[in-house]
C-alpha positions in Angstrom: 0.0 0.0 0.0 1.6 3.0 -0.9 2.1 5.6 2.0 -0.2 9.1 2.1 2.1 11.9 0.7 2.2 14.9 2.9 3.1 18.3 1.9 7.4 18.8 2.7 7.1 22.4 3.4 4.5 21.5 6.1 4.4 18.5 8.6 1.0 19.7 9.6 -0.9 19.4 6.6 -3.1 16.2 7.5 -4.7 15.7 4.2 -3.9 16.0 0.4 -5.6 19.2 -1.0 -7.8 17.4 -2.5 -9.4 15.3 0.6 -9.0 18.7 1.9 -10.8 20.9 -0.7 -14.2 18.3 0.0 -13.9 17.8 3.8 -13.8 21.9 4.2 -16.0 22.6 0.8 -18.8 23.6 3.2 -16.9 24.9 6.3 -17.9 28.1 7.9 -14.9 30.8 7.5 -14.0 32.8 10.4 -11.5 35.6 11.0 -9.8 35.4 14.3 -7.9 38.1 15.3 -3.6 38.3 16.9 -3.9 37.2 20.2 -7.5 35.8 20.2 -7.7 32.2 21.6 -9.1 29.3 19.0 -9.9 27.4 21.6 -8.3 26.5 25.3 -6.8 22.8 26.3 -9.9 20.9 28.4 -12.6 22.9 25.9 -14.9 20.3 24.3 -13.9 19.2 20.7 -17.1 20.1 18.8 -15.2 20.3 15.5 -11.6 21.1 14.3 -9.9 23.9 11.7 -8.1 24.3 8.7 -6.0 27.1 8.2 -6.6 29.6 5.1 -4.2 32.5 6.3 -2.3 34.1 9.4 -0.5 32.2 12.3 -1.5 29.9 15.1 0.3 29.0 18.1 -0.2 25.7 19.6 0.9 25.7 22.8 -0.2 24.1 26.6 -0.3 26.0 29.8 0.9 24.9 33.1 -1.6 25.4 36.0 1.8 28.2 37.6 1.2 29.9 34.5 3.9 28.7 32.6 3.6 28.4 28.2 5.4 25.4 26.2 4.5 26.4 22.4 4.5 23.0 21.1 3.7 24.3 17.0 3.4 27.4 15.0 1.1 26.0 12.0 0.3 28.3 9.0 -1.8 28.2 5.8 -3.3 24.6 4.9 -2.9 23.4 8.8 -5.6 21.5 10.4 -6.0 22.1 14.0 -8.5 20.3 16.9 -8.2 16.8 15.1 -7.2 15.0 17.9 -10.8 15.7 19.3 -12.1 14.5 16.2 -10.3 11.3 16.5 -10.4 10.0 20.2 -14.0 12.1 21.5 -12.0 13.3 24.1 -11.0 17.4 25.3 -9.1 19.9 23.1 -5.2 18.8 24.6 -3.7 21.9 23.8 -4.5 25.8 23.4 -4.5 27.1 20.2 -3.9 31.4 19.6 -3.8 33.3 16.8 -0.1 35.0 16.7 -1.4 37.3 13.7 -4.8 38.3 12.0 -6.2 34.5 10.6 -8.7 33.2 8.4 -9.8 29.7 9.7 -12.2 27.4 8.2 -14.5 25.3 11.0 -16.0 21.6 10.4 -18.2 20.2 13.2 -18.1 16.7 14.5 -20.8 15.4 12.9 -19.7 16.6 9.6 -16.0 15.0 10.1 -17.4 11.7 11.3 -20.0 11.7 8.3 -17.0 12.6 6.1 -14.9 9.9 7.7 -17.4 7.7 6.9 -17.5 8.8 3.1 -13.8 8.8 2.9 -12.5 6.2 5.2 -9.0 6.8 3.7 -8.9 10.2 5.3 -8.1 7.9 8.5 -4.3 6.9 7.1 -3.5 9.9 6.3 -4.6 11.5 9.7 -2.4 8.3 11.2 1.0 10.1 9.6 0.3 13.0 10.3 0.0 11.6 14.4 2.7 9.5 13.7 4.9 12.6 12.8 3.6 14.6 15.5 5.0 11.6 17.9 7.9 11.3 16.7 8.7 15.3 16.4 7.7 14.9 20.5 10.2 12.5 21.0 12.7 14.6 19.6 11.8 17.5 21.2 11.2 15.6 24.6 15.2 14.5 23.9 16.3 18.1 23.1 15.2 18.8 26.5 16.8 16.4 28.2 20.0 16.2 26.5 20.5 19.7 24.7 22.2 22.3 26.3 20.4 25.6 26.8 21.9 26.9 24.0 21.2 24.0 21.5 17.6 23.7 22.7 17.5 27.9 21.4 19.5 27.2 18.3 17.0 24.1 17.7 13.7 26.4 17.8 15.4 28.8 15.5 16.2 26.3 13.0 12.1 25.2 13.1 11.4 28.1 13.1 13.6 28.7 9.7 12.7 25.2 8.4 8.6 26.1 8.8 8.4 29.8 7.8 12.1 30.8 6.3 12.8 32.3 3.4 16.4 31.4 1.7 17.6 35.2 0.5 21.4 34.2 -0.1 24.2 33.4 0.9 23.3 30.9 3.0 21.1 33.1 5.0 17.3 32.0 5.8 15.1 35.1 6.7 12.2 34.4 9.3 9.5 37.3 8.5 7.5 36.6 11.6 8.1 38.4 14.6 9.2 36.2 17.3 9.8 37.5 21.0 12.4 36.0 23.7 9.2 34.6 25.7 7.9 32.7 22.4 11.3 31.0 21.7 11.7 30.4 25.3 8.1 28.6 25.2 9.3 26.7 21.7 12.6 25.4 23.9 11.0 24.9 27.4 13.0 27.5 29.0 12.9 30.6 30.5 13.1 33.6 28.2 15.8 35.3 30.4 17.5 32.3 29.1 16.9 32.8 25.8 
């Protein structure tokens, strides 16, 4: 069986454009705006999002106040599909870093799609199979990077998800990125950073 191709340029792309186009042909488009929250970790996964444009921060919140950004997802992401799969709680917060357009399928219209599609399910399988393994690396960085390294390592996602190669060997990010968001991205604190 051959395997589901993803998009390179972005790991969070669940579905071909084409399973896409049809799951999210009759979603309802909503603008959220820079810092307004999608939806918060323990909300109750009534449907899930696709990204048309902007910047969202996935990210989980510890109860001392503390932020680990765990993905910054752009154009063509699908968010909340965890809650799709399992019937259980959003697990994460997700925030709008800029102005977004976001497209929103209920429940009942994923499962009834599911059902339509049933090959939607292995594709959705890499894409959490990715997700795991990009945990497991970023669960080693922590433990074995130095403080430095674990900086240097969310700069280079960073550059690997929304660079733009201008020359020389130079990748420019054009997202504005503060000490506190990197920290978050490397689980450390942003005087650290």
């Amino acid at each position: 069986m051959a395997k589901p191709a993803l998009p390179p340029d972005n790991l969070f792309s669940a579905l071909p454009g084409d399973l896409s186009r049809r799951l999210f042909a009759e979603a309802r488009v909503q603008t959220v705006r820079a810092d307004q929250v999608v939806f918060i970790a323990g909300d109750a996964g009534d449907g899930c999002y696709r990204m048309e444009d902007g910047l969202l921060k996935v990210s989980v919140i510890t109860p001392g106040g503390a932020e680990r950004i765990l993905a910054i997802l752009g154009p063509g992401s699908i968010v909340g599909e965890l809650s799709m799969i399992d019937g259980s709680a959003r697990s994460a917060s997700v925030t709008a870093l800029r102005e977004s357009k976001v497209s929103f399928v209920s429940r009942s219209a994923f499962e009834a799609f599911g059902r339509q599609h049933p090959e939607m399910y292995q594709h959705l399988m890499v894409l959490l199979a990715r997700r795991l393994r990009d945990t497991n690396s970023a669960l080693a960085a922590t433990s074995f990077l130095s403080v430095k390294g674990r900086v240097a390592r969310a700069l280079l996602s960073l550059a690997e998800a929304f660079g733009h190669d201008v020359g020389n060997g130079r990748i420019l990010v054009r997202q504005k990125v503060t000490q506190s968001d990197l920290g978050a991205m490397a689980g450390i604190a942003r005087e650290n950073v």
